[in-house]
N, C-alpha and C positions, 0 to 999 in steps of 0.2 A: 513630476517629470513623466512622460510616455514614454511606453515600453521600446526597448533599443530595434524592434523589428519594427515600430511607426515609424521612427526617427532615419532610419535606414531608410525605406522607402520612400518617406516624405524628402531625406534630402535627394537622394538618386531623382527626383520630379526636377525640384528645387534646379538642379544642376541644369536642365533643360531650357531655363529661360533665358530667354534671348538677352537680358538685359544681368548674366546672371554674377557675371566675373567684376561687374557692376558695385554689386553688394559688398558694402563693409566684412569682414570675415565675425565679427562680433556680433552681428545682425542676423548671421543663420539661423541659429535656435529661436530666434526672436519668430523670423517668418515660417520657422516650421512647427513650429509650438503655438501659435496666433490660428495659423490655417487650418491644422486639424482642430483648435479647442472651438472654431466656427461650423466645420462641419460636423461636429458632434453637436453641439448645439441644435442644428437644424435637424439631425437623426433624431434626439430629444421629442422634437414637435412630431416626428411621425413614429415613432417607436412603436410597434407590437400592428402595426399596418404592412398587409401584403403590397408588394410592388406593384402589381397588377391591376388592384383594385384602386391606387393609387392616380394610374396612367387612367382608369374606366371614370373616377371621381372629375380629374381636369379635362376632360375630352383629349386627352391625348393618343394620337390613333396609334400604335405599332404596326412597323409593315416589316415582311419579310420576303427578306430579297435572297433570291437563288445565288447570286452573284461572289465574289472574291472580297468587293469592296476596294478595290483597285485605282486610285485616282493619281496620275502622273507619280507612277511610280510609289505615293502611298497605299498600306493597305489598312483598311479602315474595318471593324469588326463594328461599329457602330455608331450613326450620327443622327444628332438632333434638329430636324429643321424648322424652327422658330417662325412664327407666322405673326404680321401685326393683327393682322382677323382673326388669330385665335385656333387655327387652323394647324395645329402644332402635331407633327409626325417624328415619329421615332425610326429612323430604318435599320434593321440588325442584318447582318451580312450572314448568311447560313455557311455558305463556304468558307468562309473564312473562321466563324468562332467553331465547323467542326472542325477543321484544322485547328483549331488552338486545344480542340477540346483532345483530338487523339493523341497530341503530344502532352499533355500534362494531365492526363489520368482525372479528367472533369466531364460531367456528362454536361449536353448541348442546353437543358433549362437553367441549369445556377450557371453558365456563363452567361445564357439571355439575359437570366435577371439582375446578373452582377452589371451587366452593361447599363439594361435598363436604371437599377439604381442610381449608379454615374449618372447618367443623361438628365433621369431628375433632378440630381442635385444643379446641375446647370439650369432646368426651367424653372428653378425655384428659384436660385441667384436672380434670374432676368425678371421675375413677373413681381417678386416684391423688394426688386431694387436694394440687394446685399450680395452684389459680387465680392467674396471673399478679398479680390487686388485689390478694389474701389474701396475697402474700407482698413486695408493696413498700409503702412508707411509705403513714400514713394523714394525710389535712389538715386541721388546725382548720375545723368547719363551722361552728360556733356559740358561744358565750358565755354561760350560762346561770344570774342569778345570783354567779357568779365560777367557774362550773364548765364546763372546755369537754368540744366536744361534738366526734367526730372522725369522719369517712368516709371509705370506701374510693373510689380513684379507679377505677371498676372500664371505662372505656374502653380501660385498660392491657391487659384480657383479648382485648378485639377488633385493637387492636394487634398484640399477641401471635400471634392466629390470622391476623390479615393476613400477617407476616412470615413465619409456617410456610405458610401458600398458597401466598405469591409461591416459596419456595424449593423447595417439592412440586413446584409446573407451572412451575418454569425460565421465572418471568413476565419480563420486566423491567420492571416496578412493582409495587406493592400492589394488591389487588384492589380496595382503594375507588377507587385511579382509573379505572376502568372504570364505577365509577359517575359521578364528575364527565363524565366522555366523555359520557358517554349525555345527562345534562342538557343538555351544550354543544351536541351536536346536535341537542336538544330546543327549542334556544336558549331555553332556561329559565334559563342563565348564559352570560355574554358570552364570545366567542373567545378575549377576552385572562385569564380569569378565573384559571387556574391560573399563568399566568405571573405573572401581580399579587401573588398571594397567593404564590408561591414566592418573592419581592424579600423583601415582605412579613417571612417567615416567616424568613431568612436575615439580616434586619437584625436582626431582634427579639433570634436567636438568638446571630446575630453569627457565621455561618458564613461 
């Protein structure tokens, strides 16, 4: 079983999918325990490889943007834009990961790289066709008629690339908790909020 701070963080993702109230409640650990045993997996194939040297191997260009990362009201610290030519860019938002960085006591390169790790795990998923969703179970969405309708749980894929981040930059967490961090210092969520929700999340699952 993985340590209760993967399982914490893997389901706080989990909870985000759209499709997620969806899910059997016997099915959680199934797709949190599935998602990361895949993105470790893939850490595996690149183990003891710098990030960087990684993005320089696939021609993967990184750009860095002065900007917020601001898109209708999202704020993005980092996105991947996928090219059929091959033509694959990284852009990392400076304003915005150092605002992440002054609030949670992280300097501005290991959140680059924590991002960058993420983003690979997605062109890895794309270029040898193993989207983490695409290859675990799908859940009844609808009933149509008497014909059901089924979706992918695809939060499984951001899981996925959390677990290969954390294992790239030797974290000790997933990188979304460095986003709850940043809100708690924002006090946009209460001191006690990940402890609540880690009781929470360990009764539900019965860890």
């Amino acid at each position: 079983m993985e340590n209760n701070s993967n399982i914490l963080y893997a389901f706080l993702e989990l909870q985000q999918d759209l499709f997620f109230d969806k899910i059997p409640k016997e099915k959680y650990r199934y797709f949190i325990e599935e998602s990361i045993k895949q993105g470790t997996n893939v850490y595996e194939e690149y183990k003891g490889e710098d990030i960087l040297d990684l993005y320089e191997k696939n021609n993967i260009q990184i750009v860095i943007d002065p900007g917020d990362g601001e898109f209708y009201k999202v704020r993005l610290r980092a996105q991947f834009e996928f090219d059929k030519a091959g033509n694959h860019k990284v852009y990392i938002y400076r304003k915005s990961i150092d605002d992440l960085a002054k609030h949670i006591g992280m300097d501005f390169d290991t959140i680059m790289k924590m991002y960058l790790s993420h983003e690979f795990f997605h062109y890895d998923e794309m270029t040898k066709n193993r989207v983490v969703a695409n290859q675990l179970d799908s859940v009844e969405r609808a009933k149509i008629l008497g014909k059901k309708l089924y979706a992918r749980i695809n939060r499984t894929s951001e899981i996925g690339a959390h677990i290969f981040a954390k294992l790239m930059m030797d974290l000790p967490y997933m990188p979304n908790y460095y986003d709850y961090l940043y809100l708690i210092s924002l006090k946009e969520l209460s001191s006690s909020y990940l402890e609540n929700r880690e009781a929470e999340v360990n009764n539900l699952l019965q860890l």
